[in-house]
N, C-alpha and C positions, 0 to 999 in steps of 0.2 A: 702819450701816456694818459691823456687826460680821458682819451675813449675808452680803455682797458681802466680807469677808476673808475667811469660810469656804467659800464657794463657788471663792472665787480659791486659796484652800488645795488645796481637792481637788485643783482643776484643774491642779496642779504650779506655784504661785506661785512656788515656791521653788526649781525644780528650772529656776536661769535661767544662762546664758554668765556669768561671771565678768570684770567689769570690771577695766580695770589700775587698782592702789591709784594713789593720789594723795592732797596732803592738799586742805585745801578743800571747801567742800559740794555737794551734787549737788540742793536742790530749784530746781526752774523759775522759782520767783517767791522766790527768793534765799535766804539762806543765814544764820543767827542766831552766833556765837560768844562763849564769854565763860569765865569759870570761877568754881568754887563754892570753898569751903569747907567741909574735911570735917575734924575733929578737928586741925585745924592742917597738913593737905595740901591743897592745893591741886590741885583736878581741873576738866580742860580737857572744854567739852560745845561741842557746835555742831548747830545746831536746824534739819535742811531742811524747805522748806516747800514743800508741793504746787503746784498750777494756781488761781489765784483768789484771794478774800478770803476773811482769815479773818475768827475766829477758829478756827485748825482741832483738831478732836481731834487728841490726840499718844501716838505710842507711844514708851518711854522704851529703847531697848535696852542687856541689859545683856551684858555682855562676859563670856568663858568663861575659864577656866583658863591658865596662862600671860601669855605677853608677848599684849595684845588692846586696840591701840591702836581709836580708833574709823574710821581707815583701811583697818583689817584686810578682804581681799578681799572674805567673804564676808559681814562685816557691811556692806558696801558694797554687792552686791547683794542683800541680804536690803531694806537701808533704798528703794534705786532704788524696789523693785518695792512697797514700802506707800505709795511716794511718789507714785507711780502709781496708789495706790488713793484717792488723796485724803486722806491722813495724813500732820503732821509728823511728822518722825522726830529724836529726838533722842538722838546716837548721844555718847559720851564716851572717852577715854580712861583705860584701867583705870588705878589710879594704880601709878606706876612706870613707864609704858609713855610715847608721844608725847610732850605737850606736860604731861602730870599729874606733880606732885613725887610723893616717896614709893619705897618701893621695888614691886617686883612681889612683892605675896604668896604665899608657897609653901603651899599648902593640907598639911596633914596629920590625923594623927585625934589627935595631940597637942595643937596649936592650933587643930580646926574652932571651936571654943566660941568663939572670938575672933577668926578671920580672916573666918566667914561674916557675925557680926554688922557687921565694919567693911567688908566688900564692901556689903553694904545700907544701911549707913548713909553709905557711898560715894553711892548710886544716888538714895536719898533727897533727900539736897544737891542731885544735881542734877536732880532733879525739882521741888523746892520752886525750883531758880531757872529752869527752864523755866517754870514757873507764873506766875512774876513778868513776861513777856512778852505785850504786847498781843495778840501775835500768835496765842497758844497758848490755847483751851478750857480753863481750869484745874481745869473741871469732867467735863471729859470725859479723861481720861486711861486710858491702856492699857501694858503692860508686855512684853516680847518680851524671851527671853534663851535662849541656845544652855550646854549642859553644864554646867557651875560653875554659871553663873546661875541653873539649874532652884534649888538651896541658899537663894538669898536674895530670889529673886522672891517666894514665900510672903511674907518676912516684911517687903517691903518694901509688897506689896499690903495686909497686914493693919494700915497705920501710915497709910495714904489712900485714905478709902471714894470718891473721888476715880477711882479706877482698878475700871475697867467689865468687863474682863477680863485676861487674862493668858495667854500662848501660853508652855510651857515647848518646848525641841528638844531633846531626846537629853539628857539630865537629870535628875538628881535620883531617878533610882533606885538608883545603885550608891553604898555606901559608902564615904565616903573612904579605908578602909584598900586595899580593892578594887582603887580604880582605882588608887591609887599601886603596887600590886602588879602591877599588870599593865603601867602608864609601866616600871615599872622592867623588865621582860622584854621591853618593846619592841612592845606589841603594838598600842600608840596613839601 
C-alpha cells in the first residue's frame, strides 16, 4: 500500500477541490467515533473506514498549529483521498479545538519542551484507542501530519514500531522561534 500512496502522491493526491467542512465522518463503509484520554483531557477521534472488510491499515493524522479541529477543510480532503486509497483514516480534534477539552496550545520556543511532547502524547492516546478497534490493523499503522505535526510525528513514530511509515507536509524544518517571527509580521 505504501507504493500505490507514493505513486498517488506524485500523481497530485493531494492537490484535490476542497470539500465543505462538516462534522461527521466521510468513510464509505461507515464511520468509528469515540474519545481518549490524554493526561486528564479528553480528546475526540473518529475512525473513517474505506470500501470492504477489514481489518484496514490506518493512518493516524495529526493536526497543525492553531485552532485544527478534525473537520478542518483540508484535513477533510487530505483523509477523503487516503480513504480512496483503501485506508482508515483517523482524524482527531486537536485538544481545545471541536469536541476535545483543554485549551489550544500556543507553541513557543519558551514552552516547545513541553507543548511538542503533550501534542504526541495527545496523538499517542489516540492511536493506542484506534488500535483497540476490530476494525483497525493495529499492526499496520501509519502517521500523516501537516506543519506543527512534522514536531511530534518523529516522536510519536519512535513509541510504536507499529507504524510503517510516516508522511511529514510542510514541517518540521523551521524553528519555532522563526515561524512565530514571521505569524507575527503576517506572512502566514
Amino acid at each position: 500500500m505504501l507504493k500505490r500512496l507514493g505513486r498517488a502522491a506524485v500523481g497530485g493526491a493531494f492537490s484535490l477541490a476542497f470539500a465543505a467542512c462538516g462534522s461527521g465522518g466521510l468513510g464509505p463503509s461507515g464511520s468509528i467515533d469515540g474519545f481518549v484520554d490524554s493526561g486528564g483531557t479528553s480528546i475526540y477521534y473518529i475512525i473513517d473506514l474505506p470500501e470492504g472488510e477489514g481489518p484496514f491499515q490506518a493512518i493516524v493524522y495529526g493536526p497543525g498549529s492553531g485552532n485544527a479541529p478534525a473537520n478542518l477543510r483540508h484535513h477533510v480532503s487530505h483523509a477523503q483521498r487516503l480513504i480512496e486509497l483503501g485506508y482508515a483514516v483517523v482524524r482527531y480534534d486537536k485538544r481545545g479545538t471541536g469536541r476535545s477539552e483543554g485549551e489550544v496550545p500556543s507553541l513557543s520556543t519558551g514552552n516547545s519542551e513541553t507543548v511538542v511532547p503533550q501534542l504526541a502524547a495527545d496523538m499517542m492516546e489516540v492511536l493506542r484507542g484506534a488500535q483497540d478497534h476490530e476494525e483497525i490493523d493495529s499492526e499496520r499503522l501509519a502517521l500523516f501530519g501537516l506543519s506543527q505535526a512534522a514536531w511530534y510525528l518523529p516522536i510519536v513514530a519512535t513509541e510504536f514500531p507499529e507504524v510503517q511509515f510516516v508522511i511529514m507536509v510542510t514541517g518540521g524544518l523551521t524553528p519555532v522561534d522563526y515561524q512565530n517571527y514571521w505569524k507575527f509580521f503576517g506572512v502566514y
